[in-house]
N, C-alpha and C positions, 0 to 999 in steps of 0.2 A: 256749325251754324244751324238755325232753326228759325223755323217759321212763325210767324204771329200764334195759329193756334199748338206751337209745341213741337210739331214735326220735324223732323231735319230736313236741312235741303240737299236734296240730291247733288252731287260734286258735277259739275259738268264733264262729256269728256269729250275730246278734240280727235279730229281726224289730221293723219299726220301722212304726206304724202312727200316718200323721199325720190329724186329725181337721181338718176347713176350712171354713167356715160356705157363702160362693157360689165357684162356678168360676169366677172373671172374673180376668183378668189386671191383679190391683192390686198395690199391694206388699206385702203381708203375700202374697199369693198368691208373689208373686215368693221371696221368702224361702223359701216353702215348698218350691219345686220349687228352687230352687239347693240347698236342703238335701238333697233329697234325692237333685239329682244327682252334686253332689260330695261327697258321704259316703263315705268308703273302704267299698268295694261288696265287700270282701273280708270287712268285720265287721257289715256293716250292708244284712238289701235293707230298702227302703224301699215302702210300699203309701198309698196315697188314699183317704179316705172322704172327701168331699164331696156336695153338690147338683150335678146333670149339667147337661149344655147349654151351657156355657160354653165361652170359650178356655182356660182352666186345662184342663180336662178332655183338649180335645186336643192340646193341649202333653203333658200328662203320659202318657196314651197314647204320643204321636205317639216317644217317647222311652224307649219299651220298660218303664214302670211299671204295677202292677196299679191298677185305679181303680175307686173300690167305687163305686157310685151311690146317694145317701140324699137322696129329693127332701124326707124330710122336715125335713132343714135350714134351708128355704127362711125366710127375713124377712119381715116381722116377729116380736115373740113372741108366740107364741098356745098358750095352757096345754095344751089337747088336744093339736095337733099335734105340741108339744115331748116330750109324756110317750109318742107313740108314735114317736118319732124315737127316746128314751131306750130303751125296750123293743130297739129293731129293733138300737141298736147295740150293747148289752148281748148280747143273743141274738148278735151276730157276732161280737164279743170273747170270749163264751163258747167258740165253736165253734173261731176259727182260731188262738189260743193264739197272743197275741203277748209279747214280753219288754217292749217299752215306747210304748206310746199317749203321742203328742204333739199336743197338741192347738194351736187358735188362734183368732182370734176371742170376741166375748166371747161369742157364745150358745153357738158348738160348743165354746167354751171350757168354759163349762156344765156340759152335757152329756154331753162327751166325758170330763170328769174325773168323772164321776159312774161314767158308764160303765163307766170304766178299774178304780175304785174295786169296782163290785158284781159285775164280772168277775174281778175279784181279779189285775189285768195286775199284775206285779211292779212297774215302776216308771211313773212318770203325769210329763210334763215339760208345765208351759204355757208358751207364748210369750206375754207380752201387747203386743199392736202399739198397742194404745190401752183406755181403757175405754168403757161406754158411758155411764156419772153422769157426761160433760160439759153445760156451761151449756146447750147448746141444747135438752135434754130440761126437763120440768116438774120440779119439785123432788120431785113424789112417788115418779116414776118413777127422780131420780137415788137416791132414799134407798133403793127398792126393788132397782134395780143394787146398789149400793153394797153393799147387806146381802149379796147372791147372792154377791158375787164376795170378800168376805168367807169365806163357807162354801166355794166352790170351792176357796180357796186353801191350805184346810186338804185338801184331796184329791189333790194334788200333790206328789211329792217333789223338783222342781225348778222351778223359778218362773223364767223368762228375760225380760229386759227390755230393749229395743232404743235404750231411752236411758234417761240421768240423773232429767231430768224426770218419765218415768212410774215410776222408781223411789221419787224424793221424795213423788210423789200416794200413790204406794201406800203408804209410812210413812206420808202423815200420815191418810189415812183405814183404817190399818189394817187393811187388805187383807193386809200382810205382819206378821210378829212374829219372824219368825226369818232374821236374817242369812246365815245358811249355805245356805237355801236358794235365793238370791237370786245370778242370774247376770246383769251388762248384756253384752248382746253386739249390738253395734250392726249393723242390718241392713244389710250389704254390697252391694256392687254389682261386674259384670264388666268391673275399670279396661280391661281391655286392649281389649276390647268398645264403650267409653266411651271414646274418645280422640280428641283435637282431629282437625279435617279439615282440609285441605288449601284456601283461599281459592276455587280452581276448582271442590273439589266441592261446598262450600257453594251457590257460585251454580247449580250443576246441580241440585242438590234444590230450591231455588226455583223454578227452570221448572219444575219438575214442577208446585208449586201455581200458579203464574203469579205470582211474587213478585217485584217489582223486585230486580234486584240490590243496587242501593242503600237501600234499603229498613231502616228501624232496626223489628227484626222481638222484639217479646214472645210470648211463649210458654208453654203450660201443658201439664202430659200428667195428664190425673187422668179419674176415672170421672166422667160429669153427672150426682150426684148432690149432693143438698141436703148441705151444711156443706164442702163446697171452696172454696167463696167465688168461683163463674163469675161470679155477678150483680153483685158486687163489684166482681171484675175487670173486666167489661166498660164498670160506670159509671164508673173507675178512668180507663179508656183513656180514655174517652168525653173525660173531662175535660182528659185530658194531650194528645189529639190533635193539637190548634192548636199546642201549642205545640214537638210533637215531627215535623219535617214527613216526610211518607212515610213515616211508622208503621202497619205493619201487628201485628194480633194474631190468632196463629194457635192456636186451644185443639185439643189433639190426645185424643180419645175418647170412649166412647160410654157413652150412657146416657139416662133418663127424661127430661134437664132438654133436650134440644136443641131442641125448639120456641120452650121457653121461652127459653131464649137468644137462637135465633133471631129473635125477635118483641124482645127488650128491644135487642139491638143495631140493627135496625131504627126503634123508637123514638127511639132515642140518635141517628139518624143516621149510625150507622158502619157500618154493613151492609155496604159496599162494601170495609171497610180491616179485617174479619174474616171469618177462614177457620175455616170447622169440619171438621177432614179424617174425624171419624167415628175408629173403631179402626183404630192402624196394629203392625203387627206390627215393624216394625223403626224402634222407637221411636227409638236411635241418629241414624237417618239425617233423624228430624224433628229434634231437639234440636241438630242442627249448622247447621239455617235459623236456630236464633234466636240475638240479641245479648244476650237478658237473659231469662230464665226466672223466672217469677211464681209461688206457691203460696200465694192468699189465703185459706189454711181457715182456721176458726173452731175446731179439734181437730184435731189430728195427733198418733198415735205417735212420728212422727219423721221423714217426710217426702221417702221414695228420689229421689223426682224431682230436686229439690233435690242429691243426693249428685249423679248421675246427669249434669249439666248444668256441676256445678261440675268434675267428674271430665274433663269438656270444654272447660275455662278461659272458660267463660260464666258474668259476675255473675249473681248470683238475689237476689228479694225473697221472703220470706217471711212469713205471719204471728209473732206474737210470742207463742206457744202451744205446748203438746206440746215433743214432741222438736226441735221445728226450732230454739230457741235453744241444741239441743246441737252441731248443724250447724253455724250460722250463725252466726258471731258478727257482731254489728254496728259496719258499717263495714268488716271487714276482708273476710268472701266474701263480705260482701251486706248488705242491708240488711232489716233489721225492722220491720212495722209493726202498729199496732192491729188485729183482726180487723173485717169488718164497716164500717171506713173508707175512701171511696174519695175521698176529697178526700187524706189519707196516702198512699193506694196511685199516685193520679197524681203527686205531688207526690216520691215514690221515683222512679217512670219517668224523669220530665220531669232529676233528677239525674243518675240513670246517663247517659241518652241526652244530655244535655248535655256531659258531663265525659270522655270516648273515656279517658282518662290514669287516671283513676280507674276506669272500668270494666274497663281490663285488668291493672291493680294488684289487684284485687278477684279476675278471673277466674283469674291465676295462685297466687294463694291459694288459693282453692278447688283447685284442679287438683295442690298438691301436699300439701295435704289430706286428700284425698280416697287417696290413693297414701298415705298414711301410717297411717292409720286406718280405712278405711273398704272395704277390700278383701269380696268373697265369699270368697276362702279362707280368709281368716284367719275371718272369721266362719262357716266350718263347721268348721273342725278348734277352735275354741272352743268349737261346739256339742257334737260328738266326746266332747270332756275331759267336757262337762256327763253326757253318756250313760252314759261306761265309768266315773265318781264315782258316778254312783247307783245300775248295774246293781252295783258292787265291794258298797255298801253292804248288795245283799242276796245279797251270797254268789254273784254270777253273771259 
């Protein structure tokens, strides 16, 4: 475009202020910081508000982003705390005049669209990675979600959804009413980043944990917390062990549940054939030890690990919940099972680890998959189109 006397007109560009309940390097975190680092940086800078003290935080630092600190995001919900975390980001959103607050998570989801709203931010995007009215809360607490996220979603001019599945929840508990405002943009991952390894270097990342080479290696990367399904998992192995010989299971991350881990694999007896490596920053280089990649949650938005492993021609099992049957279809990248069953969950193992022909028919599914659908760029220049539709909407 150009000006009356000839010049061009300078592109405008927007201040983008993302909202994020903890700093911990999950996937909804992950999402967050791919967005904001591949966001054409010419129309869009990009800023953090979250809870400090995490790796999110110094990822996002460490990569030349402004990073606001709001301890009062921290979890659980607790009325007081939330209304002065409301206060403090209202009063920030007043001050630093932004064009569009994106928020995520379901509290700073909240929050954050309240926020955006009493700030009067021109435009309010939510991402929902999941809700929180899943089964594993009590029925008063899902009806009380439920109604919240109801009201939030009227505070929003763009609603983004990372799968199918949490689309469908959202019609039928009408959370949504209006189609148009309604994006799925499935949460991407870095394929090129994600790519098969070489046989030799597989077996050098096992020394590093002291893994047999030969070794038929399951594998998990998720936060230890309650509803990923570790305990699961671990009675799962326990069972498939005998019959999977030199099965090691290596769970990759940190969090509250590791004692408890540790102490129930100890009971089970397989204490010695799992690894707990703690947080690893170059998640890639674990995910290329294993032969089959596990995610037994009991709720999932949709489930990156999973993209992340297949994107490496590794089968994965899944639960049969959330986004992951948008992933996975069953039987062709993997296999599906009930949440909370580990007599199902060994009895998947005890298949892939048996069947070598079928596990690599599976794994290269996944692998062009993942290359077809499930890219990070494609999922930020998607998010892009969502931003420059709703900023056009208000004249901006």
């Amino acid at each position: 475009m150009r000006s009356p006397q000839g010049q061009k007109t300078p592109r405008m560009r927007y201040r983008v202020l993302h909202v994020h309940a903890l700093p911990v390097v999950s996937g909804s975190g992950i999402n967050t910081f791919l967005t904001m680092r591949d966001v054409d940086r010419s129309r869009f800078d990009s800023e953090l508000a979250c809870a400090p003290g995490g790796k999110l935080e110094s990822l996002v630092r460490r990569s030349g982003f402004c990073f606001h600190p709001f301890p009062n995001f921290v979890q659980p919900v607790d009325p007081v705390n939330d209304l002065v975390a409301l206060a403090r980001l209202t009063r920030f959103l007043l001050k630093r005049k932004y064009h569009i607050v994106h928020t995520h998570n379901s509290k700073t989801g909240f929050i954050g669209r309240l926020a955006g709203r009493l700030a009067q931010v021109p435009v309010v995007i939510h991402t929902v990675h999941g809700f929180s009215f899943h089964a594993q809360e009590s029925a008063l607490r899902r009806r009380i979600f439920c109604f919240l996220e109801r009201m939030a979603a009227g505070w929003a001019d763009r609603m983004i959804f990372i799968s199918q599945p949490l689309i469908d929840w959202a019609w039928k508990e009408k959370i949504v009413r209006d189609a148009k405002k309604i994006s799925k943009i499935y949460s991407g991952i870095e394929t090129d980043k994600f790519a098969p390894v070489i046989e030799t270097q597989k077996r050098a990342n096992r020394r590093t944990w002291n893994i047999p080479a030969d070794a038929f290696v399951i594998g998990i990367v998720s936060k230890l917390w309650e509803g990923k399904g570790h305990a699961t998992l671990i009675d799962g192995f326990s069972l498939a062990a005998s019959a999977v010989p030199g099965c090691r299971l290596v769970i990759v991350g940190e969090g509250p549940l590791r004692p408890e881990l540790e102490n129930l694999a100890r009971r089970k007896g397989v204490e010695d054939k799992v690894v707990l490596t703690g947080f690893q920053r170059e998640v890639a280089q674990m995910i290329s030890m294993f032969d089959l990649a596990v995610l037994p949650s009991f709720f999932e938005g949709m489930g990156r690990v999973l993209l992340e492993a297949m994107a490496m021609g590794i089968p994965v099992i899944g639960s049969d919940v959330g986004g992951i049957p948008d992933l996975v279809r069953q039987g062709k990248e993997g296999l599906l099972i009930s949440p909370g069953d580990p007599l199902a969950l060994a009895e998947a193992i005890r298949a892939v680890a048996s069947n070598p022909q079928m596990a690599k028919k599976m794994g290269d599914a996944g692998k062009k998959r993942v290359s077809e659908q499930f890219s990070a760029r494609d999922m930020v220049r998607r998010i892009e189109r969502v931003y420059l539709g709703a900023l056009a909407e208000k004249g901006l």
